[in-house]
C-alpha positions in Angstrom: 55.4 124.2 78.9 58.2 126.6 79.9 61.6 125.8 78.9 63.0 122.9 81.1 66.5 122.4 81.0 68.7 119.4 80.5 68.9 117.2 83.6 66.2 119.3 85.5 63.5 116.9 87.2 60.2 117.0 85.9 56.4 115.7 85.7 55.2 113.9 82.8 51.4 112.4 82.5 51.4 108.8 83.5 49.4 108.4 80.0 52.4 109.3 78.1 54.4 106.6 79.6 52.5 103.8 80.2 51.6 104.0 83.8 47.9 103.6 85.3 46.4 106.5 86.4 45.3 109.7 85.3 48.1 111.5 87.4 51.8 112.1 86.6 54.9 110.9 87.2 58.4 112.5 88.4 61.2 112.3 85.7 64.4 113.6 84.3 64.6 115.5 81.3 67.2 114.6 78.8 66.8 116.1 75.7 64.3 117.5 73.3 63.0 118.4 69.8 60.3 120.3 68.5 57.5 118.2 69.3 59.0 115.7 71.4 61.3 115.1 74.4 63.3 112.0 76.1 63.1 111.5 79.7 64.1 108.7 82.1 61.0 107.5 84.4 62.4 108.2 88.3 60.9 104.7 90.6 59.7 105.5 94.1 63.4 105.7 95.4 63.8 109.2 93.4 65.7 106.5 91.1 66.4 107.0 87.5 65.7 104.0 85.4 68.0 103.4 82.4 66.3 103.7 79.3 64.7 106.9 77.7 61.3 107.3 77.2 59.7 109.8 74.2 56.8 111.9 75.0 54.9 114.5 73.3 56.2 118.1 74.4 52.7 119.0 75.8 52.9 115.6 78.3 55.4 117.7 80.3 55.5 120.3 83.2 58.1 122.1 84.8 58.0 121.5 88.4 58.2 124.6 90.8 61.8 125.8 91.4 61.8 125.2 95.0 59.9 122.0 94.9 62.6 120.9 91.7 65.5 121.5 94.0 64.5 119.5 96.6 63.8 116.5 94.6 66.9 117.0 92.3 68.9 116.6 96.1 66.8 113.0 96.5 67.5 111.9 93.1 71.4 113.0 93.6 70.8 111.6 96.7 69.6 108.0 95.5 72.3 107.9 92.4 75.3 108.5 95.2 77.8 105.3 95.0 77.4 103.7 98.7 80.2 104.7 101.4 83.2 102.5 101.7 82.7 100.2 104.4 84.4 101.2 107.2 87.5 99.2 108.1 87.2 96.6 110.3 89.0 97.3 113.9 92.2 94.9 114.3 92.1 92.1 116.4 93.4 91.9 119.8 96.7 90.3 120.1 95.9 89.1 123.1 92.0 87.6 123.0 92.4 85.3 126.1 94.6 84.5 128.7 93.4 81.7 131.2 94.9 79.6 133.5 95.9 76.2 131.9 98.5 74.2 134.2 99.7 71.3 131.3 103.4 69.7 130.3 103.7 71.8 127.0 107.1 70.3 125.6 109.0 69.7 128.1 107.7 72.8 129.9 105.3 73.1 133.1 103.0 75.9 132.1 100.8 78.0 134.1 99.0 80.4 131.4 97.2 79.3 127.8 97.3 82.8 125.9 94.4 82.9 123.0 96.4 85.0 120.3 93.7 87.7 118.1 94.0 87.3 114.1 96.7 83.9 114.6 96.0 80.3 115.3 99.7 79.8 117.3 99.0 78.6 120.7 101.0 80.7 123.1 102.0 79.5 126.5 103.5 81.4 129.5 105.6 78.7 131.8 106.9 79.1 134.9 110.2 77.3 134.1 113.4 76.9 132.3 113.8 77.5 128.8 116.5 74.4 128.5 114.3 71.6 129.2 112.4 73.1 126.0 111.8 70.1 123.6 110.5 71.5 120.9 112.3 73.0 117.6 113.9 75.9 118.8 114.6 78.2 121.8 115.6 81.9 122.4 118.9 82.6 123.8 119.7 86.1 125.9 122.9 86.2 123.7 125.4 89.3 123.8 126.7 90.8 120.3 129.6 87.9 120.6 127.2 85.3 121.0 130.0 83.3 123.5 130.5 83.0 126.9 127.7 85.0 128.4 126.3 85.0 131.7 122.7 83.7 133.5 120.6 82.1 131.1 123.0 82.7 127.8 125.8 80.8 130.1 123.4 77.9 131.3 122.7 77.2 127.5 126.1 77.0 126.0 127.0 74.5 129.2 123.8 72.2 128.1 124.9 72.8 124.4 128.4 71.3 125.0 131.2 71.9 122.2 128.8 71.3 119.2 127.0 74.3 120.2 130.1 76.4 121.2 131.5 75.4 117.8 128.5 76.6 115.9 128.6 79.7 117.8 132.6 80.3 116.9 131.5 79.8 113.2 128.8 82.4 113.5 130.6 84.8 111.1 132.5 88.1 113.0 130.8 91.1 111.5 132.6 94.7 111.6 133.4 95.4 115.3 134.2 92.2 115.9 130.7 91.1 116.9 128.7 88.0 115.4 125.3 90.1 116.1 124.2 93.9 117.0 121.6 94.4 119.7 118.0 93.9 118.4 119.2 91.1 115.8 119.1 87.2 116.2 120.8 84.3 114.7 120.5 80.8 114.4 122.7 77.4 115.2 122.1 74.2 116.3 121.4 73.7 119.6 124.1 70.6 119.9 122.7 68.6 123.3 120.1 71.0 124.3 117.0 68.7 123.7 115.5 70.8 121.1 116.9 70.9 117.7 118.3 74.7 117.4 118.9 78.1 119.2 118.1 81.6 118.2 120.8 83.6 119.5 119.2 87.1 120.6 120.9 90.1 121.4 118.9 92.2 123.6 119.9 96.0 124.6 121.4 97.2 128.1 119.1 99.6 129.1 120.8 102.5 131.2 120.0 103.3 134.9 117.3 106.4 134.1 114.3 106.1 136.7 112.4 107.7 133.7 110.5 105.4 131.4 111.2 108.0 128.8 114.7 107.7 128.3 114.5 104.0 127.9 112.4 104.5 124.6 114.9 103.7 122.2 116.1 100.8 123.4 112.4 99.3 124.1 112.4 99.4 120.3 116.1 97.6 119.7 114.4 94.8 122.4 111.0 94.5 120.2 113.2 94.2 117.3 115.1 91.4 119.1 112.0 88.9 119.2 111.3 90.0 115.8 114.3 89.0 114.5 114.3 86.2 116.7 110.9 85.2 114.9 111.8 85.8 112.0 114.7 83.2 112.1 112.4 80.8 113.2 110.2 81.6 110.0 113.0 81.4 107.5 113.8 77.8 109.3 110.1 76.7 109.2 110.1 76.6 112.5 106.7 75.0 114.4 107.7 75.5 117.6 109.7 78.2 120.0 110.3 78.5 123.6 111.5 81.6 124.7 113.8 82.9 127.9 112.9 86.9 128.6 115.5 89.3 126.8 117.2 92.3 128.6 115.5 90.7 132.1 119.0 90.2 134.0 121.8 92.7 134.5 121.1 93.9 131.2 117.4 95.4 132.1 119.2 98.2 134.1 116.5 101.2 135.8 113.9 99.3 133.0 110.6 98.3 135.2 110.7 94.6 134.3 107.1 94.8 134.0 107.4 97.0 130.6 110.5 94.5 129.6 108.1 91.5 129.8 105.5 93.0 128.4 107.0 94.0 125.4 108.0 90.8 124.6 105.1 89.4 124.5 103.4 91.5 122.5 106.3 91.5 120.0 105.9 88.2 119.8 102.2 88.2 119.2 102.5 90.5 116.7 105.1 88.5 114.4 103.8 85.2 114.7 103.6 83.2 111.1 101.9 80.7 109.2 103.2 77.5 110.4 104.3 77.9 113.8 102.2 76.1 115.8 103.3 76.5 119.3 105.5 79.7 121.2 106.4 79.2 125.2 107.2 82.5 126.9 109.2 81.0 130.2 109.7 83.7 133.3 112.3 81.8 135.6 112.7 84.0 138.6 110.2 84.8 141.6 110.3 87.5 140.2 109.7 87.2 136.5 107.0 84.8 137.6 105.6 87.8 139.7 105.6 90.3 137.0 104.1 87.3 134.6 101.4 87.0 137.2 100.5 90.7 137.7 100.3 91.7 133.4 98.1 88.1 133.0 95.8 88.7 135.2 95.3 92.9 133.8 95.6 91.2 130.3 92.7 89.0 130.6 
């Protein structure tokens, strides 16, 4: 037998090990004295099997170098730990968006939106976010959180003085503000028929035909709804409607197309354990047009 080395695969007669037949079988050598040596048997998967087997020097032959390579690959081969799985692609946020024309509290809605990785039930309405009736809605707020305009203005008039009160005790923060754009905070919604309101403050986006240059403040407006579900989280919330942020005179050259659309998938991506039931309303024509259009290429 010439000299095989320590690890190298070799033959050994299937006599010497136990196996039928007057052939031989593949093995790896281990270590050796002067008469004897220790392999481990290889199965028919170029497998090494775990316990060492004692055979008689002159049971063994050195396998061709060339032919020893190759199988040495196939046993490396066969002892190499599996690949990691590959990680599974993310959901969708949005897995299904079909028509459903219902009463969802309060609210007459027009789309049922199917939500990827998260059991909330999302609906788009065609309506106004006051006749919401479930725990909470989202107010277009400025950084005062009083007396604002459009929808912000239509909420504190359905509030009455218990919501303007709860407003005035929102505490001022430096500047004289009670929020900064892309933040959101919480009162009670005095006689709005849901129980509280989640004052957001979305940005004024500038007058720049290029969607470019509106960049940074797309990402203080997805921060608003995060915020704004994150309050709701924090209260235990089960159920939001929500008005669109930044969609009046604060949406400037923004298409309201992108403004709408990243509210809802800001909202899709922050939804919780718990909430059971979000409304995204679009009041306008013209919101309800946009709504319309990104449904329909969503689906």
């Amino acid at each position: 037998m010439s000299t095989i080395q320590v690890r190298e695969v070799c033959k050994v007669r299937n006599a010497a090990v136990g196996r039928a037949g007057s052939g031989y079988s593949l093995a790896v050598f281990k270590k050796a004295n002067k008469a004897s040596a220790r392999v481990v048997l290889l199965d028919a998967s170029f497998v090494p099997g775990k316990e060492l087997v004692t055979v008689q020097l002159d049971t063994l032959w050195k396998v061709k170098a060339s032919q020893r390579k190759a199988l040495e690959r196939k046993v490396s081969k066969a002892c190499a730990p599996p690949p990691p799985p590959k990680p599974l692609a993310p959901p969708p946020l949005f897995a299904k968006i079909e028509s459903s024309v219902a009463s969802v509290m309060g609210l007459l809605t027009s789309f049922k939106v199917t939500l990827g990785g998260s059991e909330t039930a999302m609906y788009i309405a065609f309506d106004s976010v006051v006749k919401f009736t479930g725990d909470a809605i989202v107010n277009a707020a400025n950084e005062g959180c009083l007396c604002g305009g459009g929808i912000d203005g239509e909420i504190g008039r359905r509030g009455g003085e218990t919501l303007y009160a709860a407003r005035c005790a929102l505490p001022v923060l430096n500047g004289g503000n009670r929020c900064p754009t892309g933040d959101a905070k919480i009162t009670v919604a005095g006689d709005l028929p849901c129980s509280k309101v989640i004052h957001a403050v979305g940005p004024a986006f500038g007058y720049s035909p290029h969607l470019s240059d509106h960049a940074d403040k797309l990402e203080l407006l997805e921060a608003a709804y995060k915020n704004s579900m994150e309050r709701a989280r924090e209260n235990e919330l089960k159920s939001v409607g929500f008005c669109i942020l930044s969609a009046g005179i604060f949406r400037g050259g923004c298409p309201l197309k992108i403004v709408i659309e990243t509210g809802l998938k800001a909202i899709a991506k922050n939804t919780y354990s718990g909430l059971e039931t979000v409304v995204f309303c679009g009041f306008t024509p013209q919101e309800q047009g946009e709504i319309h259009d990104l449904a329909a290429s969503l689906a």
